[in-house]
N, C-alpha and C positions, 0 to 999 in steps of 0.2 A: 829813755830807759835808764835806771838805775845801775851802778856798777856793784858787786860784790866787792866791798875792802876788807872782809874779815870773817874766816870761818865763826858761825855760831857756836854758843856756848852745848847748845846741848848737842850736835853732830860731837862736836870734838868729845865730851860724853861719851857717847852712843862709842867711836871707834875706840877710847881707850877700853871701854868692857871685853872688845873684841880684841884687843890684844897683839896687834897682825904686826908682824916681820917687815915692815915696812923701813927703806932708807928713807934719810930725810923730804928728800926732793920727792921720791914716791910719793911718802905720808900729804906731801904738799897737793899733787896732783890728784893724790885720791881724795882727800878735802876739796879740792875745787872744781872734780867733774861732779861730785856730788852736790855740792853747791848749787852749780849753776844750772842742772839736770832739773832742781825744784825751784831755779825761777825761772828758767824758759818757757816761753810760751810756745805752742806751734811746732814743728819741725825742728829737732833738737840734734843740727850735726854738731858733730866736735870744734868747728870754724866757729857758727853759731856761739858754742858754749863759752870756748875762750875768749869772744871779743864781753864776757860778762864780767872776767876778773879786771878787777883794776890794775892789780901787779903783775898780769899773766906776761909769760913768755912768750916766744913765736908757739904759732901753731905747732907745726912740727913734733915741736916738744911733747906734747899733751896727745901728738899719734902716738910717737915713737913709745910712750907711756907701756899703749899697749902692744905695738908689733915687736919690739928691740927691748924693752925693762926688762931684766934679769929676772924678777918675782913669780915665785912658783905659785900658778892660782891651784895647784892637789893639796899646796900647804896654807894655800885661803881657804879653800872647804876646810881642811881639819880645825882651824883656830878658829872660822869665824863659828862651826856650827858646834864645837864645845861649850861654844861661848853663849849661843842664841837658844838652843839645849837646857843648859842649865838657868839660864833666865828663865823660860818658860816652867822648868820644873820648879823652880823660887816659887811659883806663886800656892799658898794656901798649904805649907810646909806643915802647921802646925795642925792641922784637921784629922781627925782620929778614924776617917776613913779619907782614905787617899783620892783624891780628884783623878777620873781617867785622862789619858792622853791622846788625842785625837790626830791621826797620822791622814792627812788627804793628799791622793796620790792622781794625776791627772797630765794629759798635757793640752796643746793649743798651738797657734799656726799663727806667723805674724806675714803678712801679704809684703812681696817687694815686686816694683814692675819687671811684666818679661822682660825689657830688656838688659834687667841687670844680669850680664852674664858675667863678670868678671869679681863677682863674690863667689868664695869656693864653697861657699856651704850654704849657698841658695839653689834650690830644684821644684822640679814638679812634686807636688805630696798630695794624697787623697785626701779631701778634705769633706767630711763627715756634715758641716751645718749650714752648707748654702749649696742645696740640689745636688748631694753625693757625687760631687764631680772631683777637678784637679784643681788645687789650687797655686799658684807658683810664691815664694818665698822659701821660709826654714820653718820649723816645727821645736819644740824645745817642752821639756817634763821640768812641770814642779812639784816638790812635796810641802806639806806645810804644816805644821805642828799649831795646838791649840790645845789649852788646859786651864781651865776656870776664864781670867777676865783678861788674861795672855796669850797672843798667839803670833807667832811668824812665819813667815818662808824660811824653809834652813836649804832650799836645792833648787838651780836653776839650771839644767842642763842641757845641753845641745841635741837633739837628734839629729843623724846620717842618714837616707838612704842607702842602700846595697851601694848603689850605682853613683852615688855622690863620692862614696868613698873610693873607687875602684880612679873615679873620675881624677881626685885630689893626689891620689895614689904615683899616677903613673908620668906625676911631675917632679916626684920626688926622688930620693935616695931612701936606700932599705932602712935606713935606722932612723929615719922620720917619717916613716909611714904611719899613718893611723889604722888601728883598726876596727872594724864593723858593731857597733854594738846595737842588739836589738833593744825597742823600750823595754823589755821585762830585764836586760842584762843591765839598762841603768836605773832603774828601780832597785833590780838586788842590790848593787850595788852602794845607793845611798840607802836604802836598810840597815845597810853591813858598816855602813859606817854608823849610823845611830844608836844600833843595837849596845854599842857597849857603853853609851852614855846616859843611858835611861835604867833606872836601879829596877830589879826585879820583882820589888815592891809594889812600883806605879802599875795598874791598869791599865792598857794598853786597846787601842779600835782602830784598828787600819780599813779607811774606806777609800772606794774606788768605784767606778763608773761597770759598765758591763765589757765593755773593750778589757780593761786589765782583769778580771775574774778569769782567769784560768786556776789550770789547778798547781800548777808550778805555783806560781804569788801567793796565793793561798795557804801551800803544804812552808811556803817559806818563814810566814809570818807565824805559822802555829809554834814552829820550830823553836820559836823563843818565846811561845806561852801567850803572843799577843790574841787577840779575837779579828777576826773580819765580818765587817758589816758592806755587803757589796749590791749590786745590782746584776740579772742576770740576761740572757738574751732567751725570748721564750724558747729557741730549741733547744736547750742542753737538758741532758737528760737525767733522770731522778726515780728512783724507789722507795714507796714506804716501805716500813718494817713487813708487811703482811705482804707484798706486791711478788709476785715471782720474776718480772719483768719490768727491764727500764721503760718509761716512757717521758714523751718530751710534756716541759714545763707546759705548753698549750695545751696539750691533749689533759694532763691533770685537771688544770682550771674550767675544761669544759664540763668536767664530769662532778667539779660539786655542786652542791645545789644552793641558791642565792640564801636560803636562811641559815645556811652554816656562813655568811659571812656576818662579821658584826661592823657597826660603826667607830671609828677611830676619830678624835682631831689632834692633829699636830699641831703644834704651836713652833711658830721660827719668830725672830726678834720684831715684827711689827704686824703680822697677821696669824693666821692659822686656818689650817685646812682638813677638811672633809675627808675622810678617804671608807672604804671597804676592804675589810683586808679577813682574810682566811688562812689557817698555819696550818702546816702540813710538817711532818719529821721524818728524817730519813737518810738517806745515803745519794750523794750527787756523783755523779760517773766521775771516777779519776780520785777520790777521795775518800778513806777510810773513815774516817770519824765521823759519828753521824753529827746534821746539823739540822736547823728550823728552815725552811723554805716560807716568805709571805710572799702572797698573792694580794696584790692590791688595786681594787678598782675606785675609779674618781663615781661610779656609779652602779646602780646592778645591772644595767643594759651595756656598759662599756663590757665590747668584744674584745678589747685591747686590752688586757689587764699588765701590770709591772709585776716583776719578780724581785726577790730581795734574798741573798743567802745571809746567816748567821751563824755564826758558830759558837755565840754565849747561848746555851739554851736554857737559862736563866730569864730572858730579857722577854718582857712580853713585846708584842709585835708594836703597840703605842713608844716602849720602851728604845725599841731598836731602830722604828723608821725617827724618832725624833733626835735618836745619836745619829743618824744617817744626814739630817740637815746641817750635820757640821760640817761638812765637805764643802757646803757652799762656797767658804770665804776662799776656794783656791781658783773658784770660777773668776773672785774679786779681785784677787791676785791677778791675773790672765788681764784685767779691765786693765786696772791702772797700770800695769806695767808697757800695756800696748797702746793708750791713750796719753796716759798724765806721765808716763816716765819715759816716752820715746824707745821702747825697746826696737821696735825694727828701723829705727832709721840712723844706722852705723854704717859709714862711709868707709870702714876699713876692710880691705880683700881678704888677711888671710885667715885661716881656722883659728889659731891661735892668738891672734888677735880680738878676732869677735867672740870669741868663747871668753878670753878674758872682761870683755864687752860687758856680756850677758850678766857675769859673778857683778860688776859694779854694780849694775842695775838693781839686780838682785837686794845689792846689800844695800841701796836706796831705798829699796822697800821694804825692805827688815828694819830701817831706821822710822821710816814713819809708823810699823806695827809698835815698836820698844818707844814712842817719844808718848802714841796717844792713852799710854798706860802711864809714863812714867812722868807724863807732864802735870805738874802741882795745885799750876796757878788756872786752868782752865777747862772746862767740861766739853774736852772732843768727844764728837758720834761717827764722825766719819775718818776717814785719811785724808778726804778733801779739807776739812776742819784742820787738818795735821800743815798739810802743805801751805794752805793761807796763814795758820799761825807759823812758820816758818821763814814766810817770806815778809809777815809782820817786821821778823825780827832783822830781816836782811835791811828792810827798807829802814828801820830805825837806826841801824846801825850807820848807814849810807846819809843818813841825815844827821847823825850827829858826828858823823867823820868832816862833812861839807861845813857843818855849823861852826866847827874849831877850825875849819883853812877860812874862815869867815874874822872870825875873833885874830888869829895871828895874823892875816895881811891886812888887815883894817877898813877893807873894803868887800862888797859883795862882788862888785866888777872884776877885780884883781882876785879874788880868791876863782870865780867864774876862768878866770883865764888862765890861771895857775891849773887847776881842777882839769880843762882840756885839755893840757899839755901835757899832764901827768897820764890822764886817762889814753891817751892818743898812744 
């Protein structure tokens, strides 16, 4: 296995555009969990990580990083997401209609075994995609921005249970309590922090799944002129203009008839799809402004149809479900951060630890979105493309660090045994 002797030229890049508050020692550590986060293979504890620097210090050090470090991670959201913010709005500055900005708002569940009981922010959570049952680990929301051929994560954050927090709570002292935040209060919340860095010019499409469609999220995002492009659950309820009476999303779809729908294909980055889809306008319970409701069948016999709210009623329904495939890449997000980046596998106990945890990871993966844009020399498709060129560069670097203790002791045996000593 190869050793890390030297942060890369484009990380170090990538963190001076974000600007962070970082002490030396920090800046060091934050360089080399991210480092060794993209050449580890496998199970990536922080033991793991550190036996990859050549020049690391004790373990220890690289916990303490994150339980004991002074560094404010509310003042890593504000610098790094001004920063990842206005990269993403750089792109296509000069275009005499302004490119929209695509806000996808989601979360996702990373599994730890029962018996980890001694993580404070591990519990039972309902877990939506494997037989609506419980699933035990922690749960965490991302948002993630995208605009023309740029796009990143700007939000990684923790979800609590009620009962997690009550749990963490009652170990504490009053002035380190945490308190309860639902997902829609940390949604508002990383809104509210975006809102004042996106100029009132750009166009704006916050999409979302049918779980966050309420009408709070919704009335939130109007509130600063943006549109929502969301998914709905068939019961919620809906009037057209003529209608004297709500009725639920199913009950509508039963009652058009199959040649008021037309055929639709969407096109997403390597296929495209079929759909049926019928527009219907009106008023959704909970919501003043009238909006487009699509109905979407994969066929005319599907009894299951999908629902879609809009609120540009500009957009034809081809127009809206194919801004609607933008959302995908937070699904992508959710892959690699649980796969290629090791997000659930942090060996450290407290909240504030692994929440600081999570912001690295995070910003691990805001490095490979900002490298396979802004990388020169090479035509990335994927982040896996990103990660392999990455560790290119490690492995070159390690071979031509080994190549000069070769050239100064005169030997390959003697450099070889110098090289173990050092690395040891």
């Amino acid at each position: 296995m190869f050793k890390i002797v030297a942060p890369t030229q484009a990380l170090i890049k990538f963190l001076l555009l974000l600007q962070l508050r970082f002490s030396e020692p920090q800046q060091r550590h934050l360089t080399n969990f991210i480092e060794a986060l993209l050449a580890c293979d496998g199970t990536k504890t922080i033991a793991k990580l550190n036996r990859l620097i050549l020049d690391a210090t004790d373990q220890s050090a690289l916990t303490d990083f994150f339980t004991y470090s002074t560094w404010d991670n509310d003042e890593l959201h504000r610098l790094s997401q001004r920063a990842l913010v206005g990269w993403v709005l750089g792109d296509d500055q000069l275009a005499l209609v302004p490119e929209p900005l695509y806000i996808g708002i989601d979360d996702s569940g990373s599994k730890k075994p029962k018996t980890s009981l001694h993580f404070e922010v591990t519990d039972w959570h309902f877990d939506t995609t494997e037989g609506r049952g419980f699933g035990y680990g922690v749960v965490f929301v991302t948002v993630h921005l995208a605009r023309g051929k740029r796009a990143t994560p700007v939000a990684l954050r923790l979800y609590l249970r009620a009962n997690t927090v009550r749990r963490i709570n009652r170990a504490r002292e009053k002035n380190r309590r945490l308190p309860f935040k639902t997902k829609f209060e940390i949604v508002k919340q990383i809104l509210q922090e975006l809102a004042p860095l996106i100029p009132s010019e750009v166009p704006v499409y916050v999409l979302f799944d049918s779980w966050y469609a309420s009408a709070k999220l919704i009335k939130l995002c109007r509130q600063w002129g943006w549109h929502v492009i969301c998914a709905l659950k068939h019961n919620r309820s809906f009037r057209t203009p003529r209608a004297s009476d709500w009725r639920q999303l199913s009950q509508l779809a039963r009652t058009i008839r199959n040649k008021d729908f037309k055929d639709v294909t969407v096109k997403s980055s390597d296929s495209s799809t079929r759909y049926w889809v019928s527009t219907l306008r009106g008023r959704l319970k909970g919501l003043k402004d009238e909006v487009s409701i699509i109905i979407s069948k994969q066929h005319y016999k599907d009894k299951r149809p999908k629902f879609f709210l809009v609120t540009d009623l500009t957009l034809s329904a081809k127009e809206a479900l194919s801004r609607y495939m933008r959302r995908w890449p937070v699904e992508v997000d959710h892959l690699y951060l649980k796969v290629r980046l090791g997000l659930g596998d942090f060996r450290l106990r407290s909240y504030e630890g692994i929440a600081k945890y999570f912001d690295l990871v995070g910003l691990a993966l805001a490095y490979l979105y900002w490298r396979k844009v802004e990388e020169p020399k090479a035509d990335l498709k994927t982040l896996s493309d990103v990660i392999a060129l990455h560790r290119q560069d490690q492995q070159e670097a390690f071979l031509r660090s080994f190549g000069e203790l070769v050239l100064k002791c005169g030997s390959v045996d003697n450099a070889i045994a110098k090289w173990y000593k050092q690395a040891a």
